[in-house]
N, C-alpha and C positions, 0 to 999 in steps of 0.2 A: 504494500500500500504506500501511497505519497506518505513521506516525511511527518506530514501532520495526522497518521493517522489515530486513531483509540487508540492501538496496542501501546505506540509509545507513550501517550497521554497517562494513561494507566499504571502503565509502568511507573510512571516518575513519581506519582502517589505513593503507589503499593509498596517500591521501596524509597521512600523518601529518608526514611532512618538512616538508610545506608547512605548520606551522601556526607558523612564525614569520608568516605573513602576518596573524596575528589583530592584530601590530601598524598592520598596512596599514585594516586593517576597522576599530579603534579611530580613528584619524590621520583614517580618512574621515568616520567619523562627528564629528568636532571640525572636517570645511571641512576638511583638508589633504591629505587623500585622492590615489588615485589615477585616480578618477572624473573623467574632464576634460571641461571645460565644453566644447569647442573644436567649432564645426559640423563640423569635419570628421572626427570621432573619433565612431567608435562603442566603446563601454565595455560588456564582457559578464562577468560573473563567474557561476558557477555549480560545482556539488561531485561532480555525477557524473565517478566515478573515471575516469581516460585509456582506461582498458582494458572498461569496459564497454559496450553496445552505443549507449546514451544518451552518452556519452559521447564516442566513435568519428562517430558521426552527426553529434552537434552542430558537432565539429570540421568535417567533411566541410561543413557548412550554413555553417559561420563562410568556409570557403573560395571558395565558391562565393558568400557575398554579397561578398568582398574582387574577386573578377573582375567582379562585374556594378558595381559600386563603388567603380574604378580611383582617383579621387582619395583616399578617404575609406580613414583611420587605424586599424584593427581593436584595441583595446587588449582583449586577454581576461587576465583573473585566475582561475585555479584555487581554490575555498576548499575548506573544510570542511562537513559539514553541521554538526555543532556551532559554526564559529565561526556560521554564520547563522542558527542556533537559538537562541546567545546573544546576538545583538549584533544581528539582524537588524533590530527595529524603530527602533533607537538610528541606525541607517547611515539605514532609510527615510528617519526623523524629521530628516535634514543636507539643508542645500543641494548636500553636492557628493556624488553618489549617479552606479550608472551606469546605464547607459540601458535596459539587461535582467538580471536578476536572476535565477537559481531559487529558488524560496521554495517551503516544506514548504506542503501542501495541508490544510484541516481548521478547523475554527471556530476554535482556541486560536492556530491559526498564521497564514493568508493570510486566516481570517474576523476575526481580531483588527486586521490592519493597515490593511482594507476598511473594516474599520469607524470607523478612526482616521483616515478621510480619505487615506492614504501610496499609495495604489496609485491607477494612470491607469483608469478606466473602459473597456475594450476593446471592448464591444458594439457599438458603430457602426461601429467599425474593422474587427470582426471581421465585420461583415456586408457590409461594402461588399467585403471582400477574399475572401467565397467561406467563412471558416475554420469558419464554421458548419455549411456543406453538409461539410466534409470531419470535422468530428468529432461522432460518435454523442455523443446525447442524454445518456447515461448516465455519457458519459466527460466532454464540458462538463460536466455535474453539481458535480464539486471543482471546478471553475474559477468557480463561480455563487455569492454570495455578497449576502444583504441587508442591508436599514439596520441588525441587530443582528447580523453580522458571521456567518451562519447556515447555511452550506451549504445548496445545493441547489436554492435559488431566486436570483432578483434577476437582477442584473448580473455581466455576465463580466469580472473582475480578474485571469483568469489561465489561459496554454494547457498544456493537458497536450498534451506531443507523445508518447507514450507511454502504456502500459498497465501491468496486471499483476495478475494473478489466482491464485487458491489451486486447487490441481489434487492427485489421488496420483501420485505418481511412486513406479514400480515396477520393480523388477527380472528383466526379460522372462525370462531364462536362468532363473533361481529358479523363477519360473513354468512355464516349461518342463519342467523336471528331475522338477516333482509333477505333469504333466498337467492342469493348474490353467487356467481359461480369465480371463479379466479379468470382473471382477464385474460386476454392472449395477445388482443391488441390496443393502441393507446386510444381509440373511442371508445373500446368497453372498459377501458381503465377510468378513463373521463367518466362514462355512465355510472360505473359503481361509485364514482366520487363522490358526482351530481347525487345518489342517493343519502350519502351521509350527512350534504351539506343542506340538504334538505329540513333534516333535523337538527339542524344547529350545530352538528358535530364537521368541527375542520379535521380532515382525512387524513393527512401528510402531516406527520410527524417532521418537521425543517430547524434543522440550527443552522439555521443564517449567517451565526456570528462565528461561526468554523468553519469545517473542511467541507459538512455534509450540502452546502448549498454548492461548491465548486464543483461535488461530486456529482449531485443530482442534474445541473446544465450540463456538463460533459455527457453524462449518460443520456439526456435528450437528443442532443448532438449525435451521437453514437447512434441515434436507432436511425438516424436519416444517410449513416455515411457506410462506406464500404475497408476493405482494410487497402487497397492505397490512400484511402483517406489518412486511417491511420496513421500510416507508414509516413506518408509526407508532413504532418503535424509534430510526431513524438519524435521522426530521425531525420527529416531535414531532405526527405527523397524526391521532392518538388515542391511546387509552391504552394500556400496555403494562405487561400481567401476568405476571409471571417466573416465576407460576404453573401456567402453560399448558402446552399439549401440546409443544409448540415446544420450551422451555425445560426443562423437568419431560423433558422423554425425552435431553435432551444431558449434562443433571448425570446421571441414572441411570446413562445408558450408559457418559458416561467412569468413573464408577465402578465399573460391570458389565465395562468391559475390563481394568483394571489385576485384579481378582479373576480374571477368565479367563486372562492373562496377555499380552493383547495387545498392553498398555503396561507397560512396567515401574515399579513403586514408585518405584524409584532414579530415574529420571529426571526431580525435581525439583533432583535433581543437574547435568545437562545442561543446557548451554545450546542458545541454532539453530546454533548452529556446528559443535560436536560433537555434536548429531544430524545435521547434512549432512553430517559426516565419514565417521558410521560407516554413512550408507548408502553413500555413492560408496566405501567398503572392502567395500560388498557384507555388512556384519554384520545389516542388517534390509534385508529386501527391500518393505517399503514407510517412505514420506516425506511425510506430506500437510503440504504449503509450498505457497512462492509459485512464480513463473513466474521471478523472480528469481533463483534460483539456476541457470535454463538455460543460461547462460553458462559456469558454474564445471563446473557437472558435463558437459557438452560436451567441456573441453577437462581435466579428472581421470579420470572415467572409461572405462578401456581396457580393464579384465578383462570386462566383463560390457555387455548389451545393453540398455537403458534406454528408458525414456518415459511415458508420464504418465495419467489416465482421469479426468472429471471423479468429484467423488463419488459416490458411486451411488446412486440413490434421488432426485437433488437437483437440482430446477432452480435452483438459487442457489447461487453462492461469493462466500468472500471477495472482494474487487476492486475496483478503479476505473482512473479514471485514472490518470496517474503525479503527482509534483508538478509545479509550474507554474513557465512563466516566464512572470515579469511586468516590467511598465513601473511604475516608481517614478512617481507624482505629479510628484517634482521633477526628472525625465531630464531634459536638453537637449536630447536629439535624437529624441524618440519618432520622424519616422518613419522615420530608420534605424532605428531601434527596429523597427518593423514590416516594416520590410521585412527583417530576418532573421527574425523572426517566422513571417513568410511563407514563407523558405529552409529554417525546421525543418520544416511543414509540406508542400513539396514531395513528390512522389512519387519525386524521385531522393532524397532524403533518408532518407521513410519506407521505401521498399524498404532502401536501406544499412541501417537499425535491424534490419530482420526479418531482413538476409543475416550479421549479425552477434549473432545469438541473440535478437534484442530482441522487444519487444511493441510494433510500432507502431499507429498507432492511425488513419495512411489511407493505407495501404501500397496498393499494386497488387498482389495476393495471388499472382498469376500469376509475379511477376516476385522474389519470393522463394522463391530456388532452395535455400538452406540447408536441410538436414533439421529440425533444432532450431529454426528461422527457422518455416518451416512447419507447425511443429508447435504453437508458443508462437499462430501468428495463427491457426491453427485455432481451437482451444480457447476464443481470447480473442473470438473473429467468434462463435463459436458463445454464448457467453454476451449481446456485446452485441446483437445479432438477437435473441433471446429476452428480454431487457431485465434477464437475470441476475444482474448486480453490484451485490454486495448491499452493500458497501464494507468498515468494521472494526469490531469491536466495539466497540474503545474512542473511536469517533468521537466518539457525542453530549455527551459531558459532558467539562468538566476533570478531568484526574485521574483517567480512568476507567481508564487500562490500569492504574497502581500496581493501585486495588483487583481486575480481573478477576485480574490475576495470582497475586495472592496469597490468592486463592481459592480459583482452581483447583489451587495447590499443594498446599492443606490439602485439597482432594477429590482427588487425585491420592497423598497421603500416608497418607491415612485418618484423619486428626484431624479433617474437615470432613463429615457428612453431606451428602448431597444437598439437602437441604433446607436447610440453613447456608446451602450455598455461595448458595444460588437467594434465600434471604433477605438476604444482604450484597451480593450485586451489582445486587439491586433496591433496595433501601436507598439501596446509594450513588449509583443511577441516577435515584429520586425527589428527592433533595436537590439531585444538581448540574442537573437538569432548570432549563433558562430559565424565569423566570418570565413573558415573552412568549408561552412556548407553554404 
């Protein structure tokens, strides 16, 4: 997911305790660290929170390389995702680094440290060890990285062991109670809207004041375009007109819904947190987010029956792979390195992710029994088989989220026409464009 997704939001909560260790991530990067050189010490730090499904796995994968690994030293550190968003190239950039790392995915973040030389090259590794044949195309993708630090081609600097994708999540009971069937396309998505707002109840669950309003126009977007669209948007493969049908039908309609009443004005007021709150209290019976939240509303949700439908109309969602972990240039031990590497990717692994809400990414589909497990790898097989992961809007350029977002606020607000909003985030999309591409 983009940068600003829940998971890391979450995170920084969940472990907020742990942010005295920004002293630990400073001290490494100056050589004093806790990153030990020693052959027989493998060093893992990473920020997914204890309790989520990436998080739960990884452990599971740290365990199981400590049995096949009876001599060698497990050293793991819990961080933050901001302390490694702040500090992270500064720790690459030391000699005393540890030997696996999660690092956020995306040109400004794993394409900038790629490019600065800091990361081990994985493609030879990863071909001789299988991890190619086990993760789709689409999801290598964030892991793929060229000599201007580029998403989506080159060499592989980083494994996503994980997924995660944008879906509706709906309110089956709600559903039920109007004889309303699950949409398939966006006039009967409208119609079933039109029904709720009938009643006074606004449909769409919107935090405006986050990520979910960038996400929910890009996915509009998305059900009008094809994957060169994609292609020339997220990697620069031709040109891209904000003018378009694509584009020109996601600014109207989010316009056209807040006047219908399907989003509310006020929810520039809202963030993604309190719009997931007030669905899983059941106040709007639709949520279009990520896969990320499966977990939470799994174990919140008790009054009411839940699940999810891709967009309607749309062979493309937001999505990718998850973030990466990578091998530092300067590890000591790459191939302990690798061979936990190896232990994330496992099928007893991948299943633990899927049996714990996750989105794994070469799960044995058979062998995730969890409802919410099976349902996240549904969704997410069915996207990567059709090569649907369309990734974030604010991938291509630095700085792109600040501007989408405060865009779509002022079109969500009504101070922004349609045509503003399509003229300022094309704007700011032609200026921060690479001049390589």
């Amino acid at each position: 997911m983009s940068m600003k997704t829940k998971t890391a939001r979450r995170t920084l909560r969940v472990v907020g305790l742990l942010a005295a260790s920004t002293l630990a991530l400073s001290t490494a990067a100056c050589g004093g660290g806790s990153a030990q050189s020693d052959p027989n010490t493998l060093t893992v730090w990473w920020y997914e929170s204890p309790e989520s499904a990436m998080g739960q796995s990884w452990n599971a994968a740290l365990e199981d390389f400590k049995a096949d690994h009876p001599g060698v030293t497990v050293k793991f550190e819990q961080k933050t995702w901001d302390q490694i968003q702040k500090s992270g190239q500064m720790i690459l950039n030391s000699n005393d680094v540890p030997d696996v790392i999660e690092y956020a995915k995306g040109n400004a973040t794993a394409g900038n440290v790629a490019k600065a030389g800091l990361l081990t090259d994985l493609t030879d590794e990863a071909t001789k060890r299988g991890w190619l044949d086990e993760l789709p195309a689409t999801v290598q993708t964030v892991g793929r990285y060229d000599q201007n630090g580029l998403m989506g081609s080159g060499q592989l600097y980083g494994i996503p062991t994980y997924g995660e994708y944008v879906s509706v999540f709906y309110n089956k009971d709600a559903l039920a109670a109007k004889g309303l069937a699950v949409p398939t396309t966006v006039a009967e998505f409208e119609n079933v809207m039109k029904a709720f707002t009938a009643d006074g109840v606004t449909p769409l669950a919107l935090g405006a004041s986050d990520y979910p309003i960038t996400h929910l126009i890009y996915q509009l977007a998305l059900s009008q375009a094809d994957k060169q669209w994609v292609d020339n948007f997220q990697f620069f493969k031709g040109d891209v007109d904000f003018n378009d049908k694509a584009w020109t039908y996601a600014a109207q309609t989010t316009a056209d819904w807040v006047k219908k009443g399907y989003i509310s004005a006020d929810s520039t007021g809202i963030d993604a947190e309190n719009a997931g709150t007030g669905f899983e209290k059941g106040t709007y019976p639709f949520f279009v987010s990520g896969s990320w939240w499966d977990g939470e509303f799994k174990s919140k949700i008790t009054s009411f029956q839940w699940g999810t439908f891709p967009f309607p109309g749309s062979s493309f969602a937001p999505g990718s792979g998850g973030n990466l972990l990578v091998v530092p240039k300067n590890a000591k031990n790459k191939e302990l390195a690798y061979d936990f590497l190896d232990d994330t990717l496992s099928k007893k692994t991948q299943n633990a992710m899927g049996n714990a809400g996750g989105v794994p990414v070469a799960a044995d589909a058979s062998a995730v029994t969890d409802p919410v497990g099976q349902m996240a790898v549904a969704g997410f097989t069915q996207l990567t088989d059709a090569d649907g992961l369309a990734y974030y809007p604010d991938w291509p350029v630095a700085g792109y989220y600040d501007v989408l977002l405060s865009q779509a606020q002022s079109l969500v607000n009504g101070t922004s026409t349609p045509q503003e909003y399509l003229d300022a985030i094309g704007k700011a999309y032609d200026t921060g464009r690479p001049a390589t591409k």
